[in-house]
C-alpha positions, 0 to 999 in steps of 0.5 A: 594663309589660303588664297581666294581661289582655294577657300572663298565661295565665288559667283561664276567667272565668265572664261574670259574677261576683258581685263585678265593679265592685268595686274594693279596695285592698290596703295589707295584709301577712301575712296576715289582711287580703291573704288577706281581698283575695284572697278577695274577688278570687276572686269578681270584685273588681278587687284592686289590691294596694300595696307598698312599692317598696324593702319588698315584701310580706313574703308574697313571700319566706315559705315554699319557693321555686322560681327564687327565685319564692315560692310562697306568694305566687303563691297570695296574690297571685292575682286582684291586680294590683300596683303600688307606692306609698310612702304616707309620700311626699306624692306616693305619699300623694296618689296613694292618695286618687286611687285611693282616690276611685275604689275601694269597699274599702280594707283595711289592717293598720298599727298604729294610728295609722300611716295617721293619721300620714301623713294617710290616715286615715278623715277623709282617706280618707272625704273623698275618697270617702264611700262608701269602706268602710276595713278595719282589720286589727290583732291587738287593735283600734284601741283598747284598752291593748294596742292600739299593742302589735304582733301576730301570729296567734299571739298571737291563738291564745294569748290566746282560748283555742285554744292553751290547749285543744289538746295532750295533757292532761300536754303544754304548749299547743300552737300551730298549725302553720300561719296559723290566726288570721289565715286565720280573720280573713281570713274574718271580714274579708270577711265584714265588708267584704261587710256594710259594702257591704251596709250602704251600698246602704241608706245611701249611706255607707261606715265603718270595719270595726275587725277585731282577730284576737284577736276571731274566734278567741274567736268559733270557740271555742264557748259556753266564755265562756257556760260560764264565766259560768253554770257557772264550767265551764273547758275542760281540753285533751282531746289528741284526745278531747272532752268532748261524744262518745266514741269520737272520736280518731285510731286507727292502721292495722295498715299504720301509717296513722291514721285519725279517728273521730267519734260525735257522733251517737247513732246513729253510736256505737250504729254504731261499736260494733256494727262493731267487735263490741261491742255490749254497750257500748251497753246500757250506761246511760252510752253514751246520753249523749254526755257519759258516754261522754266519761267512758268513752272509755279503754273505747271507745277501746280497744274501737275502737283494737283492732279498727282496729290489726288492719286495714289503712288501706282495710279499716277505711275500706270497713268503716266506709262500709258501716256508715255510720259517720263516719271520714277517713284522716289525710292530708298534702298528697300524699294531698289530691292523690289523693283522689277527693272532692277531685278530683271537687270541684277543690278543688286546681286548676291554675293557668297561669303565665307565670313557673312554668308550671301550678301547683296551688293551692286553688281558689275557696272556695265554689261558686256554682252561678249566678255562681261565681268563678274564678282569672284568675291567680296572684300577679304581680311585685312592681310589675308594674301599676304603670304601667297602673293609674296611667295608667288614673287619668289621670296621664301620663309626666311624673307618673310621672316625678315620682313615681319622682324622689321615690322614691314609686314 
């Protein structure tokens, strides 16, 4: 088996990284803690991700394919070398403390319990290596009465608060489309490992970084727990309106195209209305609150629906720059691939691949403008790096031969 640096087709690699000498290992599956790797891996980090070797990570088979290759874990997997390890082996749980003495990071997202159960619990693992951060990825905690209960996002989505504010006012809650909580956990994770690492600089120790998904989620609602617990003040779901600002809503095009307004701004709104030739409104002794003009937005979203319905999509976008007024066409991914801020800004890239050729996918999420990231390459075969990345732990042939013999790898 050939490692990524001999065979696989790579965008250019910045000479130096932030992250680089940083190795962390990925036990995790869907998707909160491998996303968290993957961040990681953007800027530098040595990802080792590791399998099952009968059970490949589930991410490899979610979502369209093409070839039978899935996409979604081309984007997943990038910047990771891949290996397999069965960790309930005894050959397969010693060989992850071999890896884990020479590693910084260790993410993991079993249920409590689980590693414990093989032996590879924080006593295990910090005692081959004490300066090993080991992040815990569950949907409730390492602790707790619902900690052994089995989680996904969309119970995090459901229990903070996130599902209970969205929809219509008259509709059922409604539940994202798409892997929220655990994109927002990801972050919240590499957050937390980056915080960890920090924290050992200064003390020579690693820890534990107990990650439970229903907790960021919570955390980018806002104040509502102070709200609740000053004022007794519960949030109502709002469709696309807020309580804070009016007008704020999506508004359709007379060429059947959808845009979205917001007056968080004072200054903005006072804009808004003067464009769609209403002046009037802002005399008004409520639209000096943002508040109060929530409680008047069936006035000013008709005052703006209107003027917007009699226009065409790029009319009302000229007219609302030139007013300096905020606005944003609603787009589905095919527009996010014509649209000029995102290609000035390469937020969607291509990235060579030997099995697919030149894919598209998000780039790095930030830029640093001294040391930036860069996808070296997209998700590999499952157990591609297996060979190399063990031989470079210093086992030989017949070792590998032991391992495979007692279905470790």
């Amino acid at each position: 088996m050939s490692s990524p640096d001999e065979n696989t087709p790579r965008a250019p690699r910045p000479s130096v990284q932030p992250l680089d000498g940083l190795r962390v290992l990925d036990l995790a599956t869907l998707f909160a803690g491998p996303l968290a790797a993957t961040m990681l891996g953007d800027f530098g980090a040595e990802v080792i991700k590791v399998e099952h070797p009968r059970r490949p990570d589930p991410s490899r088979g979610h979502g369209p394919a093409k070839d039978g290759i899935g996409l979604w874990w081309k984007v997943l997997g990038r910047n990771k070398r891949a290996i397999t390890l069965d960790l309930s082996r005894p050959g397969g749980r010693a060989t992850l403390l071999r890896l884990a003495a020479t590693a910084d990071v260790v993410i993991e997202n079993f249920r409590p319990g689980t590693l414990e159960k093989w032996d590879l619990g924080w006593p295990e693992l910090s005692a081959a290596n004490p300066r090993l951060v080991l992040a815990r990825v569950t949907a409730f905690g390492q602790f707790g009465p619902y900690a052994h209960r089995p989680g996904f996002g969309t119970l995090a989505e459901a229990m903070s608060g996130f599902a209970a504010l969205t929809g219509e006012p008259d509709a059922p809650p409604t539940l994202p489309p798409f892997g929220l909580a655990d994109s927002v956990t990801a972050l919240a994770t590499a957050y937390a490992v980056l915080t960890a690492l920090a924290a050992r600089d200064r003390t020579g120790a690693g820890q534990v970084v107990d990650m439970a998904i229903i907790e960021p989620m919570l955390a980018m609602l806002g104040p509502q727990p102070t709200w609740y617990d000053q004022l007794g003040y519960v949030q109502k779901r709002t469709g696309n309106r807020s309580a804070n600002n009016a007008p704020r809503n999506t508004y359709r095009t007379a060429d059947g195209s959808w845009v979205a307004v917001s007056t968080s701004a004072q200054s903005v709104a006072e804009r808004v209305m003067r464009l769609v030739g209403r002046p009037e409104l802002i005399e008004e002794p409520w639209f000096a609150s943002g508040a109060q003009r929530a409680a008047h937005a069936d006035v000013l979203d008709a005052a703006v629906g209107s003027w917007i319905a009699a226009r065409d999509r790029d009319e009302v976008l000229a007219a609302f720059e030139k007013a300096e007024a905020a606005i944003a066409p609603v787009q589905d991914v095919r527009d996010v691939f014509t649209d000029p801020q995102y290609q000035a800004l390469d937020t969607v890239t291509t990235v060579p691949d030997p099995d697919l050729g030149p894919l598209k996918m998000q780039n790095v999420l930030f830029r640093l403008s001294a040391t930036p990231g860069a996808i070296r390459w997209a998700g590999r075969g499952h157990g591609a790096d297996t060979e190399d990345v063990l031989t470079e732990l210093g086992l030989g042939p017949a070792d590998l031969t032991a391992l495979r013999e007692e279905g470790a790898l």
